[in-house]
Structure formats: C-alpha cells, structure tokens
MITI-400928 format. One record per residue: x, y, z of N, C-alpha, C in turn. Coordinates in steps of 0.1 Angstrom, whole numbers, m for minus. Each point is the difference from the previous one (the first is absolute). Example, Ala and Ser with C-alpha at 12.3 -4.5 7.8 and 13.67 -1.06 7.14 Angstrom:
2
{nX: 132 | nY: m57 | nZ: 78 | caX: m9 | caY: 12 | caZ: 0 | cX: 9 | cY: 12 | cZ: 0}
{nX: m4 | nY: 11 | nZ: m7 | caX: 9 | caY: 11 | caZ: 0 | cX: m8 | cY: 11 | cZ: 8}
! end
This chain:
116
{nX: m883 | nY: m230 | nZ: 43 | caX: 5 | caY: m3 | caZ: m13 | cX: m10 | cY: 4 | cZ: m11}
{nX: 7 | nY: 3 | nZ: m11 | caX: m12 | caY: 6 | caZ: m9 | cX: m6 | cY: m14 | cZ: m8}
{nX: m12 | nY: 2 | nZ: m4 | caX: m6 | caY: m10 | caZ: m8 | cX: 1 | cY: 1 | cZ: m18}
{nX: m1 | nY: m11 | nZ: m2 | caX: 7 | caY: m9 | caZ: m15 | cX: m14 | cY: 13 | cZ: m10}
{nX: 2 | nY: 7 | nZ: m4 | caX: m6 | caY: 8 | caZ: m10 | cX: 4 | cY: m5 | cZ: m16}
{nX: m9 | nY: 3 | nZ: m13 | caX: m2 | caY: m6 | caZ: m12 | cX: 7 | cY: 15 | cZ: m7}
{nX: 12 | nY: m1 | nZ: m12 | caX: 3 | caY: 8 | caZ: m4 | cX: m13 | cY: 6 | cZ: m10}
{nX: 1 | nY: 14 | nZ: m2 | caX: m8 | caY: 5 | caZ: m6 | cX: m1 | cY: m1 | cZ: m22}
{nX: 13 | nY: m5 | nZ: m2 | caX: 6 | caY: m5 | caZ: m12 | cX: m2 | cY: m10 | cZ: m3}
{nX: 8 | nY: m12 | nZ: 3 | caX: m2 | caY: m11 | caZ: m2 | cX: m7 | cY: m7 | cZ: 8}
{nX: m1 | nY: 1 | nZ: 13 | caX: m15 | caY: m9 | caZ: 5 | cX: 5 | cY: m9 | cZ: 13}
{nX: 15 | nY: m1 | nZ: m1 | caX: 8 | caY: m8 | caZ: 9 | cX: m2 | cY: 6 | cZ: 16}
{nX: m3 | nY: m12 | nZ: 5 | caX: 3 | caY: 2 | caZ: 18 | cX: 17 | cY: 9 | cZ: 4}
{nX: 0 | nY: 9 | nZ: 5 | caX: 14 | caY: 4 | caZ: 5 | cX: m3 | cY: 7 | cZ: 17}
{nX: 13 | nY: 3 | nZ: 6 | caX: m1 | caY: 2 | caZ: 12 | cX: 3 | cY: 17 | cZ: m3}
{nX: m6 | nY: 7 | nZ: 8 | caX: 2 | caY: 19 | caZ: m5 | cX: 20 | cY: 1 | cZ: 10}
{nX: 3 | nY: 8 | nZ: m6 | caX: 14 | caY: 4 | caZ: 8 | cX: m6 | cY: 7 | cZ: 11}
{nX: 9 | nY: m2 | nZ: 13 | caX: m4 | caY: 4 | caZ: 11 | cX: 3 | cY: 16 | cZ: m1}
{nX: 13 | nY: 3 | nZ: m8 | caX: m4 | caY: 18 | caZ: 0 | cX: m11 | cY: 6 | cZ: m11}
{nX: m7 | nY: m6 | nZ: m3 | caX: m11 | caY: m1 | caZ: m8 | cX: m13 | cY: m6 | cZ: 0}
{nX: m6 | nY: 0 | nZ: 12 | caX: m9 | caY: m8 | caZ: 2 | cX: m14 | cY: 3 | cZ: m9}
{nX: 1 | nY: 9 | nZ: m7 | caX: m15 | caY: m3 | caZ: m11 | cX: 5 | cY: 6 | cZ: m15}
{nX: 10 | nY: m13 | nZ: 0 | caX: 5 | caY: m5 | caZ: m14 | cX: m8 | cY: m3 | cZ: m3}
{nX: m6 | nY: m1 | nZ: m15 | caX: m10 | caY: m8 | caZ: m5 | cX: 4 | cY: m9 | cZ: m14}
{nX: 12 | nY: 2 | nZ: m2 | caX: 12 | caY: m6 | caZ: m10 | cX: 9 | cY: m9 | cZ: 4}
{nX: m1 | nY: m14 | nZ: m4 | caX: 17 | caY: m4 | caZ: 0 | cX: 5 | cY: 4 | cZ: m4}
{nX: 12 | nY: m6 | nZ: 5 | caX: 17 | caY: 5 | caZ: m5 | cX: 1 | cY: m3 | cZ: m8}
{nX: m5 | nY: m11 | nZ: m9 | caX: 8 | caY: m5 | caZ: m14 | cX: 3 | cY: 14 | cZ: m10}
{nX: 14 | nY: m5 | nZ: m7 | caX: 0 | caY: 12 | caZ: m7 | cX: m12 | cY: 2 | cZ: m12}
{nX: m7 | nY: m8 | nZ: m7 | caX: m11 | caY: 1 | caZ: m8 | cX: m10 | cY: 10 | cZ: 5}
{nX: m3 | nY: m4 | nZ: 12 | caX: m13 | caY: 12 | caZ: 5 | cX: 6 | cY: 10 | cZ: 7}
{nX: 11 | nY: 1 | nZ: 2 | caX: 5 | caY: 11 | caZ: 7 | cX: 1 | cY: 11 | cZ: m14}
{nX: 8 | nY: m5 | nZ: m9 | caX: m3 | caY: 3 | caZ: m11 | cX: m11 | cY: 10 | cZ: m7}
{nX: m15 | nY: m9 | nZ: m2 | caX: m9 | caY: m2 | caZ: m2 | cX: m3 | cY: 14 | cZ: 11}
{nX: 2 | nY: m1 | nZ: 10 | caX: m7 | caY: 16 | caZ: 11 | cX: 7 | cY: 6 | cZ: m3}
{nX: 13 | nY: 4 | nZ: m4 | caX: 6 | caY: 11 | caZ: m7 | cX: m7 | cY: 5 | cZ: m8}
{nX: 1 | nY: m6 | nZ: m11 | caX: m7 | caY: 2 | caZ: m13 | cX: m12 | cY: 11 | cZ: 2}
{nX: m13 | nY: m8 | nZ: 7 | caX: m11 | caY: 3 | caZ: 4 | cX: 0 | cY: 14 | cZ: 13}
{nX: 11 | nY: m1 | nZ: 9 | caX: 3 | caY: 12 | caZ: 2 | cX: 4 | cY: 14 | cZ: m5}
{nX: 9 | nY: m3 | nZ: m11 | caX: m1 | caY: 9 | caZ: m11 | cX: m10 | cY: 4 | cZ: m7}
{nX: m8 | nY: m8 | nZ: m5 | caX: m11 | caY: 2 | caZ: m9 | cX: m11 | cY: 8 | cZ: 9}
{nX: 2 | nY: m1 | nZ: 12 | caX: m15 | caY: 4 | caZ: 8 | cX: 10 | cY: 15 | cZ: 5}
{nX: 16 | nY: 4 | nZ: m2 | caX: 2 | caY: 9 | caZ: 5 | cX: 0 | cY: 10 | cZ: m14}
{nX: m2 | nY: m4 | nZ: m10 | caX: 3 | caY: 3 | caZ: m15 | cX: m16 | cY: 6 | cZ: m1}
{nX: m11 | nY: m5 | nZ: 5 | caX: m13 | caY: 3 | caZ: m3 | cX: m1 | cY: 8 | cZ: 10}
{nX: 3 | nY: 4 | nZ: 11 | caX: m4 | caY: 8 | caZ: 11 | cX: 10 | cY: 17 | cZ: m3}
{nX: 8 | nY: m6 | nZ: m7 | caX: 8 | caY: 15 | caZ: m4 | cX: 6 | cY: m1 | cZ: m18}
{nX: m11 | nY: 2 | nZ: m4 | caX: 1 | caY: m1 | caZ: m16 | cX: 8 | cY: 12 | cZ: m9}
{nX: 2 | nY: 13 | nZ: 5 | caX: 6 | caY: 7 | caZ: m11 | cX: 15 | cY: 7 | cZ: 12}
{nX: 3 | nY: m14 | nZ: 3 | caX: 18 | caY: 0 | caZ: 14 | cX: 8 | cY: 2 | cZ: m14}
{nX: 0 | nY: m7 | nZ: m8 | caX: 8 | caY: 0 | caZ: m14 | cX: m1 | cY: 14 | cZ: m10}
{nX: m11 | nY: 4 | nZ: 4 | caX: m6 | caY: 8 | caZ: m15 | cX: 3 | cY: 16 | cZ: 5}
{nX: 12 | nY: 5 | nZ: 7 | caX: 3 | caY: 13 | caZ: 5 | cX: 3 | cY: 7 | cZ: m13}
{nX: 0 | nY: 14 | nZ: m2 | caX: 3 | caY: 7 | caZ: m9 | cX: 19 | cY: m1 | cZ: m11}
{nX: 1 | nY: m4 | nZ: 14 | caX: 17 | caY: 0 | caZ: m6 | cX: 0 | cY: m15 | cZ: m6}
{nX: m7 | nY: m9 | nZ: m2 | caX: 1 | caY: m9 | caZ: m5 | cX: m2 | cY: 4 | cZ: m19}
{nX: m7 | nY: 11 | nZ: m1 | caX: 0 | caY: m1 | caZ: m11 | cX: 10 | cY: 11 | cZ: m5}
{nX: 10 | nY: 4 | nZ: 7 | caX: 10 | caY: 7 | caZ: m3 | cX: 16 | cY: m10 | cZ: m4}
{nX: 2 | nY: 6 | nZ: m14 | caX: 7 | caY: m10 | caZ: m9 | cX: 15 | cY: 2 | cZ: 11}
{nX: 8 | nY: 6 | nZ: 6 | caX: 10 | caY: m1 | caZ: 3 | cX: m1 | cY: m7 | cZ: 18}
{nX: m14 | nY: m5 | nZ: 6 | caX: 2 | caY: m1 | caZ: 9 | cX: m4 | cY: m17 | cZ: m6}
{nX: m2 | nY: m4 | nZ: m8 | caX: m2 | caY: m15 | caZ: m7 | cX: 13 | cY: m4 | cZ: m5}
{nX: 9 | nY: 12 | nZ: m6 | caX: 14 | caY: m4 | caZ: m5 | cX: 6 | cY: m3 | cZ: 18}
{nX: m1 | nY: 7 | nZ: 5 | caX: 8 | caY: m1 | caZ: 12 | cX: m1 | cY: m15 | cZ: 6}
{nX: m15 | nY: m3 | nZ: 0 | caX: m4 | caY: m11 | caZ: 4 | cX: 7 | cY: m13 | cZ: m4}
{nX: m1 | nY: 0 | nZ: m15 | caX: 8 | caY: m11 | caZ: m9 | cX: 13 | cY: 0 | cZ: 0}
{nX: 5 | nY: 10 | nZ: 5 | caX: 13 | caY: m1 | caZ: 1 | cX: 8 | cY: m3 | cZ: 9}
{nX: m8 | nY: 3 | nZ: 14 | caX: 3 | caY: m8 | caZ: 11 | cX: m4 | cY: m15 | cZ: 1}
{nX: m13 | nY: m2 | nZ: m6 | caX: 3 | caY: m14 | caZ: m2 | cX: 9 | cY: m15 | cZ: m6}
{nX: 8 | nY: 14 | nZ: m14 | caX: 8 | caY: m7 | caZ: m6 | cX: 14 | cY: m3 | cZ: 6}
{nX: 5 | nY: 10 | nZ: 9 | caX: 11 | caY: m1 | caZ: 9 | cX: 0 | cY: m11 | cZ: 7}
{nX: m14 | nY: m1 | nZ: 5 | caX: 1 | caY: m10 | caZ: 12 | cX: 1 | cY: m13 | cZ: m6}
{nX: m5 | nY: m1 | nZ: m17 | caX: 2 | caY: m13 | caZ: 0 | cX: 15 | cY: m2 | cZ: m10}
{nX: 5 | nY: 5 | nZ: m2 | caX: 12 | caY: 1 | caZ: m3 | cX: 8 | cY: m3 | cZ: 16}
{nX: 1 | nY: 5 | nZ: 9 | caX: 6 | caY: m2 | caZ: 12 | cX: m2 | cY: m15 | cZ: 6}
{nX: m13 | nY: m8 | nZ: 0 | caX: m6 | caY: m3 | caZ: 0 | cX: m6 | cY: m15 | cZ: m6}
{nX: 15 | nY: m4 | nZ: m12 | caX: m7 | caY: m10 | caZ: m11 | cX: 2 | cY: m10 | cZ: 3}
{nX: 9 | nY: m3 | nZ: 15 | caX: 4 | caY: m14 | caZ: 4 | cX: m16 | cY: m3 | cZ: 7}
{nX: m5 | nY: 9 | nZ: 7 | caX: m12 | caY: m1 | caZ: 5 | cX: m15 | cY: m6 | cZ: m10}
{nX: 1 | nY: 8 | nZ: m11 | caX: m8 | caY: m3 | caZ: m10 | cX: 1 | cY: m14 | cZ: 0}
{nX: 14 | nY: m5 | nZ: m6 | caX: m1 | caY: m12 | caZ: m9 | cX: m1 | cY: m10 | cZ: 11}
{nX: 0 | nY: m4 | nZ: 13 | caX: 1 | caY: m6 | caZ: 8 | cX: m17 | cY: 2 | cZ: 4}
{nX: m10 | nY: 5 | nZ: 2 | caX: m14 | caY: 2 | caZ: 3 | cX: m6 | cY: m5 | cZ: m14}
{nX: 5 | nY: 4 | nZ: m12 | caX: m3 | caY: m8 | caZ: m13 | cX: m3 | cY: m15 | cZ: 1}
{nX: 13 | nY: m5 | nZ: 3 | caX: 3 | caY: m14 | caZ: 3 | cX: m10 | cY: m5 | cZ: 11}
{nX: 1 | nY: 5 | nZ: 12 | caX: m8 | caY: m8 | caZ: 7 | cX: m21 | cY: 3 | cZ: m2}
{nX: 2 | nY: 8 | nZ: m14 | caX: m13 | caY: 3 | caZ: m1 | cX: m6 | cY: m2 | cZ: m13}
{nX: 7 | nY: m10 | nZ: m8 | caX: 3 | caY: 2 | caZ: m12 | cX: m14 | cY: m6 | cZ: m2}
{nX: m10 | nY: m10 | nZ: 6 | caX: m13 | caY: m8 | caZ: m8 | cX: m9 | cY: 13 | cZ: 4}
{nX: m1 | nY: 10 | nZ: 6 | caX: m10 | caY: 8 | caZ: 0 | cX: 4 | cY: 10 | cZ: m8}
{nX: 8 | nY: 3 | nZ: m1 | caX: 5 | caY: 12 | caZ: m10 | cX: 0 | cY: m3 | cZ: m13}
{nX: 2 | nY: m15 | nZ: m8 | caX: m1 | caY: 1 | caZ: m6 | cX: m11 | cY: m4 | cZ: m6}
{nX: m12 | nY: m6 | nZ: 9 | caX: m16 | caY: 1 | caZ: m1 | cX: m6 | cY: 14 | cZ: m2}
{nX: 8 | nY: 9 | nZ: 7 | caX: m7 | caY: 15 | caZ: 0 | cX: 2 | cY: 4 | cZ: m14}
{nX: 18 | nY: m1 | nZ: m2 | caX: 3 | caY: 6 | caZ: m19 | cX: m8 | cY: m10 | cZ: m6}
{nX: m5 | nY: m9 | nZ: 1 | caX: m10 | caY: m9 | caZ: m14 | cX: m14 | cY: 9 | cZ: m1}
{nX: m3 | nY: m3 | nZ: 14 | caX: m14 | caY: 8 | caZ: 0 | cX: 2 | cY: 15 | cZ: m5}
{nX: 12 | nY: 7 | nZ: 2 | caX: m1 | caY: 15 | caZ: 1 | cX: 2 | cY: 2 | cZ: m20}
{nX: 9 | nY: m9 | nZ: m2 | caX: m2 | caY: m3 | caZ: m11 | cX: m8 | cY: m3 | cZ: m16}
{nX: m11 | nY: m9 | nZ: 9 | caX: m4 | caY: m2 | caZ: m6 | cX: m13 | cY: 12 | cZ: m2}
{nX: m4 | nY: 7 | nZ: 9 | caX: m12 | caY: 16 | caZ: 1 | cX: 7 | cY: 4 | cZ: m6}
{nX: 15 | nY: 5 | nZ: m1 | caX: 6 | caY: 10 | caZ: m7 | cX: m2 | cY: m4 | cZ: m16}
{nX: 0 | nY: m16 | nZ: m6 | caX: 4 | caY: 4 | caZ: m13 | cX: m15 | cY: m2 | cZ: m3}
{nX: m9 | nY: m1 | nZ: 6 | caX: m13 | caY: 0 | caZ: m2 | cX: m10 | cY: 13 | cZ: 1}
{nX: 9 | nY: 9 | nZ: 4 | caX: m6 | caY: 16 | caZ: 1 | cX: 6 | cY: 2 | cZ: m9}
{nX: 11 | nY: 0 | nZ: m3 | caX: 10 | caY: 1 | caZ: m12 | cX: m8 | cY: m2 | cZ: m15}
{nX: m6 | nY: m7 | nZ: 1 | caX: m8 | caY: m6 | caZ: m8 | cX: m10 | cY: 5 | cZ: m8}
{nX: m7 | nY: 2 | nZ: 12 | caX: m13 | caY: 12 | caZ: 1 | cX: 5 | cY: 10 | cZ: m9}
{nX: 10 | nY: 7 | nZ: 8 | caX: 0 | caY: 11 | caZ: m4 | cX: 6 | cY: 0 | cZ: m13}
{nX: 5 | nY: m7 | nZ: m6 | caX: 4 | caY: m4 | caZ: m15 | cX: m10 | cY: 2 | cZ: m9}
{nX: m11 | nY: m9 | nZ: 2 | caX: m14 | caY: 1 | caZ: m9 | cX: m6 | cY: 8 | cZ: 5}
{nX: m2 | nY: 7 | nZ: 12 | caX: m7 | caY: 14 | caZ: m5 | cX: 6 | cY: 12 | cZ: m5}
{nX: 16 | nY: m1 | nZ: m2 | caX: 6 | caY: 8 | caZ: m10 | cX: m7 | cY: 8 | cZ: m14}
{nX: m4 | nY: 8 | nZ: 0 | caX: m3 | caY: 5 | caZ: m16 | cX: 12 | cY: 1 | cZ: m10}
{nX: m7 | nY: m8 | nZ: m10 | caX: 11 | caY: m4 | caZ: m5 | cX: 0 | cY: 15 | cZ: m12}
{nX: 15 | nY: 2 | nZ: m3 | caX: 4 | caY: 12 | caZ: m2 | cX: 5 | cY: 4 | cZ: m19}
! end
C-alpha cells in the first residue's frame, strides 16, 4: 500500500493514485488547478518564442485566426453564457481588476499626451 504523502500546494496529507504512484498533488480541484497553471508557466518559459512564428505577424493569418474564433463563439453562445454563470465571482474579479489597469494606463497615457 502506498504511504500518506503531503501535497506539494496546499500542504494536506493525501494518499498518491495507484496508477500514479509519484503523484505529488492532490486531487482537490484548487491544486490541481494551481499545477496546471504552473505547468504552463514552466512550459511557456522553456519554449518562449512557440507563439512568436513569422506568420504571426502576417495580417491575414491574424484575420483568419479571429475569425474562426468568432464562429465558434457564435455556434457556441449557449456554452459561453452557462460557464459565465457558473464562473461569474472570478470573472467578474478579473473585469474589475482588468479594469481597473486599463483605465489607469488609460490615464497615463492621457497626461503624457502633448497637448496640441
């Protein structure tokens, strides 16, 4: 039987999954979460210009891009408004915060305006 190991996140005793025996994460969704995240960020630093190909800065391969995105959320909107809902206190903590940088760059760049 495997032994009671300390998640690497929160700190909690958990037992590893037997098809995983050097889990070092609980299951809770918070830290599972939480190693996503941090999986990303450590795969984002290990391959930094994955995003930055040539055709990225080619204007009809950006139109293409936006425009498949907009299909899908047009197809799509029962999806949207239903993940809204069940996500509505973080999203709408992110629009305050995202908010609030924006009208405060906004800002900035107002008064360093030369005035004309």
């Amino acid at each position: 039987m495997a032994e009671e190991r300390s998640c690497r996140i929160c700190g909690k005793p958990f037992l590893p999954n037997k098809y995983r025996p050097n889990q070092t994460i609980c299951s809770s969704l918070e830290c599972q979460y939480q190693r996503q995240l941090d999986n990303m960020k450590t795969w984002r630093g290990m391959n930094p210009h994955y995003f930055k190909y040539k055709e990225t800065q080619d204007s009809s391969w950006k139109e293409t891009c936006r425009r498949r995105s907009l299909d899908w959320r047009k197809k799509h909107q029962e999806y949207l408004k239903l993940y809204r809902e069940e996500h509505r206190d973080r999203h709408r903590n992110y629009m305050r915060d995202y908010m609030r940088d924006y009208r405060k760059q906004n800002k900035l760049t107002q008064e360093n305006k030369p005035v004309a």
